[in-house]
N, C-alpha and C positions, 0 to 999 in steps of 0.2 A: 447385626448381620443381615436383617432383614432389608436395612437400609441399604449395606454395601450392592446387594443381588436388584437392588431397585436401579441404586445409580448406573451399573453393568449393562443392565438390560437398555437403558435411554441412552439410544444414538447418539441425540444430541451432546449430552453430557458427556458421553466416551468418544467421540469425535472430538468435539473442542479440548476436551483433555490431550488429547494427543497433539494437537495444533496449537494449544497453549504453553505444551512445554517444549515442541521445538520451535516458537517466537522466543521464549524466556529465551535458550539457546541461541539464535540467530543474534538477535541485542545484544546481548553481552558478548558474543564475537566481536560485531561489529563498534561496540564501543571499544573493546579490546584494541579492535582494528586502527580506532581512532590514536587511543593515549601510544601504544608502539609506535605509529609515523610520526607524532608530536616527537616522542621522544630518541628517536633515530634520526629524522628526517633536520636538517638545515631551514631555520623560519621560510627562507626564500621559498624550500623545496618544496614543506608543507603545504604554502600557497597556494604553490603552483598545481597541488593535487588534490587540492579541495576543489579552488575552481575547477578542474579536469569532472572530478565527483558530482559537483552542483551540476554541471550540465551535462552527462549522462543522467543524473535523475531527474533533468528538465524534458531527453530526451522521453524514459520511462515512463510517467505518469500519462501521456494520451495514449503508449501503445499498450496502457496495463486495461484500456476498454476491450482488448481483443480475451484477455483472462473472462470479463465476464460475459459478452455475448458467448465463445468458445464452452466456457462453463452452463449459461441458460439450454445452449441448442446440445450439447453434449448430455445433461440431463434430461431433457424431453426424448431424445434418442435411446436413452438408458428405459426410461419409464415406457416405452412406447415397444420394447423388446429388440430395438434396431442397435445392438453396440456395436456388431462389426462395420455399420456404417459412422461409427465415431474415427473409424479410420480413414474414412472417404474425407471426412470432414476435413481431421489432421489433415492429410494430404494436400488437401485444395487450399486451405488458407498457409500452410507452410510453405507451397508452393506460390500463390499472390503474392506474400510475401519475402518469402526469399531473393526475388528477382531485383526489385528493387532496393533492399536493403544491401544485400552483397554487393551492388552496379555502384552504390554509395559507398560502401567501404573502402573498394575500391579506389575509388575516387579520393578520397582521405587520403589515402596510403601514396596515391601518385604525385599529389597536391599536397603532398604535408609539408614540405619547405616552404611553398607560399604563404599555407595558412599559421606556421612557425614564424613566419617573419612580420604576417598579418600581428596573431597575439605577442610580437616581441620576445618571443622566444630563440633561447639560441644554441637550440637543438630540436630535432623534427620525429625524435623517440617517443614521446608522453602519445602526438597525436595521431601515428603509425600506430599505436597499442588503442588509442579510442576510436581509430578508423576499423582495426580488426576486432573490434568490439560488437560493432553494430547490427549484424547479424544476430547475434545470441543476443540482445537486446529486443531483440523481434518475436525468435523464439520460444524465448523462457516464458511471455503470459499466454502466450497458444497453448505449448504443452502442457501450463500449472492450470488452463482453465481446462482440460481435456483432462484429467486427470483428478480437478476438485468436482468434475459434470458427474464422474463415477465413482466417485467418493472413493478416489482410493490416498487417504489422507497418510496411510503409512507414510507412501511413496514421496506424496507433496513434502511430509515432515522432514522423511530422512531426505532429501537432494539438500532442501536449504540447508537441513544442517551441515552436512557435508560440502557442500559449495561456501559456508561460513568458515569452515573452521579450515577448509585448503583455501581460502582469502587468507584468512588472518597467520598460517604458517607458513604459505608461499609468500606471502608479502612481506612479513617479518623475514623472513631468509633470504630472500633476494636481495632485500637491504641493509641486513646485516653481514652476509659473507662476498656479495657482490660488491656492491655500491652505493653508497646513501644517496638517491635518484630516487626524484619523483616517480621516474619511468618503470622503477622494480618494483616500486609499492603498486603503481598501475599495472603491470603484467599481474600480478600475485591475486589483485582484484578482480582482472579480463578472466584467468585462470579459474578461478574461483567460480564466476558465470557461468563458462564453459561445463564445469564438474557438477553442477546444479542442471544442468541443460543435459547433459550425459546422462545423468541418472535417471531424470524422466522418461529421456527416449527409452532406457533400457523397461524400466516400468511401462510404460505403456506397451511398447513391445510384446512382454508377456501376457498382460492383463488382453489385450487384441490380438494377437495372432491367432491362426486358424480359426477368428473370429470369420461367419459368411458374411456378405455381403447383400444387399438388397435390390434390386433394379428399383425402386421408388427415387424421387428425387429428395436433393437433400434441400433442409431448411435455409430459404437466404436470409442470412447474415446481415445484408448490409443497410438497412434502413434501423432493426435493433440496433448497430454500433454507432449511426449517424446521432440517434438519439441519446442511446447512454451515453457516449462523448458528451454531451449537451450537458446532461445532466453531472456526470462526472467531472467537470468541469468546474461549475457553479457549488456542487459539494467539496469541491478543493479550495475553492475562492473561501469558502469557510471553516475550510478547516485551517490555512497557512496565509493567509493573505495577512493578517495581523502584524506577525514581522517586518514584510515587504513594508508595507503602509508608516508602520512606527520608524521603520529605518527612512523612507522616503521625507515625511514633517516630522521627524524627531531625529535629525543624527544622533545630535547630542545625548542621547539615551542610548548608556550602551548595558544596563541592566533588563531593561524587557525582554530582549532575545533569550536571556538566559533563566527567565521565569516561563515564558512561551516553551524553551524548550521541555521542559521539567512538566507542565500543565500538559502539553500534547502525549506524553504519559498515561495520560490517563484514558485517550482516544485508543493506543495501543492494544495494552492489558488487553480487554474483552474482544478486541480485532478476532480473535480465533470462533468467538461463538461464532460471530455472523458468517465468517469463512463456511464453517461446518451448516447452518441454516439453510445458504444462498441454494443448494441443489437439489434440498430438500422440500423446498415449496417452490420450485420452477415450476411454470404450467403456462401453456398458450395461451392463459387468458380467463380459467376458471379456480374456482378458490374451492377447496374440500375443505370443513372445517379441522381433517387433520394438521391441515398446514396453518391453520388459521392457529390455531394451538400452538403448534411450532416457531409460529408467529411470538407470540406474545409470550411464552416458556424464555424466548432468546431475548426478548427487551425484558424479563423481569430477570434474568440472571446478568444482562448487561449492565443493568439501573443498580443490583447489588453490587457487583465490581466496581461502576462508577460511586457509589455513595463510599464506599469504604477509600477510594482512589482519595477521592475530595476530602472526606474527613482528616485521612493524613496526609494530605497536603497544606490543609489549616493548622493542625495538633506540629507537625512537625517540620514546618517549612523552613527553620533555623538550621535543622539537622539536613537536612535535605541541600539546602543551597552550599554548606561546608561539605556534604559529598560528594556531590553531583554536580558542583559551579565552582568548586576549587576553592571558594570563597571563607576564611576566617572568621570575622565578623561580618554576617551580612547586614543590609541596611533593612529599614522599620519598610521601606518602600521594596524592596525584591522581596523578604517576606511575605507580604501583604500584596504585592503582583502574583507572588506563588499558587497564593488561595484563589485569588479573583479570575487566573488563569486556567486553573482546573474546575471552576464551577464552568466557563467557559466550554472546554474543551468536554464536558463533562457532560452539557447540551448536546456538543457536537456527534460523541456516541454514540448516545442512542438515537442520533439522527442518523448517522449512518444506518442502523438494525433498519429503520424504517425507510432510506433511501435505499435498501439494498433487495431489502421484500417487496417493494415496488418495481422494481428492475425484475426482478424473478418473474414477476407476475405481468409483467408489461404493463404497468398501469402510467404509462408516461403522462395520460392527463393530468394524475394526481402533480406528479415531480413540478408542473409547470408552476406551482406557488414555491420550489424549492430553488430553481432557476431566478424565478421573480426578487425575491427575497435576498441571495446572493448578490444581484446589481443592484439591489437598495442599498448594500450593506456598503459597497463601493461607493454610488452619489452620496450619502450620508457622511462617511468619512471626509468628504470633499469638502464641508460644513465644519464638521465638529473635529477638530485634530490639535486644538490647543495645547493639550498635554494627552500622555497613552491612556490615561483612564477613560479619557473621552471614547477613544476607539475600542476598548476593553469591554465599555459599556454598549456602542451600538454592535460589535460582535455578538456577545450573550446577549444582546436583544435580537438581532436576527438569529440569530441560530436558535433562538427558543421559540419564536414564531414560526420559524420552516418548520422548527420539530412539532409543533402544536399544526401545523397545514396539515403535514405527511402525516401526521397519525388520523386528520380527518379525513385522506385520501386514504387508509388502510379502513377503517372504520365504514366506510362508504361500499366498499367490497361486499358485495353478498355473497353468501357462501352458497357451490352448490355440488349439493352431494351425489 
């Protein structure tokens, strides 16, 4: 009992609880999302809305740096007693962005028979629904970083969850009582966004209103986002480059992808600590060793999830590849990629915990051997790509080196109280 009232009382621990079971949630939506279009959808159609998929979350990943500067400068406004200036903030960067992202969608929507006839398509629906997309594309990491700045994690958990679970029923129902079109399963998806973007606004609404406002000026933004892009960037070249690369000198391999995916499993899982840590040790630039605690509390519950991630992925990567890869008898070779791939990805975790507390903390000097390391990992490949083990290995050797820099970039931090 005395345990249960320990666990209660730690933030951290009841924050990532709550963010780890609506990720469990969100994933299994979205894999749900996936086997329903397989199984509804026309091969062609599927296709045709994966790539739509692949590049919207090509789009995604540079505008999700606006989640964590939005989240740094929203926490230091929280810790500083200013939140009703987290509404100045929203305001101003919804605003930036808005203008140009809607002037593009637009654009999409007028241009979409071109660009349908560009991709050989022979309908101009899919790309009318990823033109009216693009907006809440802009949105969603502004709001989810305004939102994780004040830790109001309820909020962030229910919209995903809710924005998953109206994908995966709009998109099954439009396809199954409508049409089997790529283009239904893509509105059900657009929809889905929208319903996650709704909820936040409504959340932050209540949490800010009648919130005052301050005549101080607000924090700029734009040299933090210049930078994390830099580095968020170079942390993604190691976390997904793998694939790219094995599929680039290895066509003919077409089991990697489907170990890479199963091993990036393992980066997930713990995603919610660091979520719940990142607002927690924000600071301009000074380190309390409360945070330094908080620090190292979230890489040692990270390192647990990671060890147990990886042990069953060794113990049971037979069972795993027949659930998860469809596969009957797998080969001695995707087994044995299975394991090799989450000691990998298993590096790259707790590099995250530590590229993420560096970000919190602006310590961009440190990141610069994580950026470093990142385009070694690319010249290297350029060498060594004989077969994937080759690349398997310079992967988990740079990704163990970044993670051994950045923890000497954490290390190096003095504390001051």
């Amino acid at each position: 009992m005395r345990i249960w009232e320990k666990l209660k009382s730690d933030d951290l621990i009841r924050h990532s609880s709550v963010l780890f079971a609506s990720m469990m949630v969100v994933h299994v939506c979205n894999v749900l999302f996936q086997m329903v279009a397989m199984g509804l959808l026309p091969d062609a159609e599927y296709t045709l809305l994966a790539a739509f998929l692949g590049a919207l979350t090509i789009i995604q990943r540079p505008l999700g740096t606006f989640r964590t500067a939005v989240c740094h400068y929203g926490s230091i406004l929280e810790q500083e007693g200013r939140r009703g200036d987290v509404k100045r903030l929203l305001r101003k960067w919804l605003a930036l962005t808005s203008i140009p992202t809607i002037f593009a969608g637009l654009g999409v929507i007028l241009f979409s028979g071109l660009l349908a006839s560009y991709f050989h398509l022979d309908r101009s629906a899919p790309v009318i629904i990823a033109g009216a997309l693009l907006p809440a594309l802009c949105w969603l990491p502004i709001m989810n970083g305004a939102a994780q700045g004040l830790q109001m994690f309820f909020w962030t958990s229910s919209s995903a969850f809710a924005g998953a679970i109206g994908r995966l029923l709009l998109g099954a129902g439009f396809t199954v009582i409508l049409y089997d079109a790529c283009g239904w399963a893509m509105l059900g998806h657009g929809l889905g966004i929208y319903i996650n973007v709704g909820m936040l606004f409504v959340g932050l609404w209540l949490a800010l209103h009648g919130r005052e406002t301050s005549s101080e000026p607000l924090p700029s933004m734009r040299f933090y986002l210049i930078q994390s892009f830099v580095v968020s960037v170079a942390y993604a070249v190691l976390l997904t480059a793998d694939v790219v690369l094995v599929k680039h000198f290895l066509p003919d391999d077409l089991e990697f992808a489907k170990a890479a995916t199963v091993g990036r499993m393992v980066v997930m899982l713990p995603g919610a600590v660091v979520a719940a840590m990142f607002p927690k040790v924000s600071s301009k630039g000074t380190l309390t060793s409360k945070q330094k605690g908080l620090f190292i509390k979230s890489f040692r519950y990270t390192a647990v999830f990671v060890a147990i991630s990886v042990a069953g992925c060794f113990l049971f990567s037979s069972l795993i590849a027949r659930l998860i890869c469809r596969i009957p008898e797998p080969s001695p070779y995707l087994r044995h990629m299975i394991g090799a791939m989450s000691v990998v990805m298993g590096f790259n975790a707790l590099l995250n915990v530590v590229v993420q507390f560096l970000l919190a903390q602006r310590r961009f000097g440190s990141c610069i051997a994580i950026v470093f390391f990142a385009t070694a990992y690319l010249a290297m490949v350029q060498l060594l790509h004989a077969n994937a083990w080759q690349i398997v290995l310079v992967a988990g050797g740079c990704n163990l080196v970044a993670l051994v820099a950045g923890w000497i970039g954490v290390v190096r931090v003095k504390v001051n109280d």
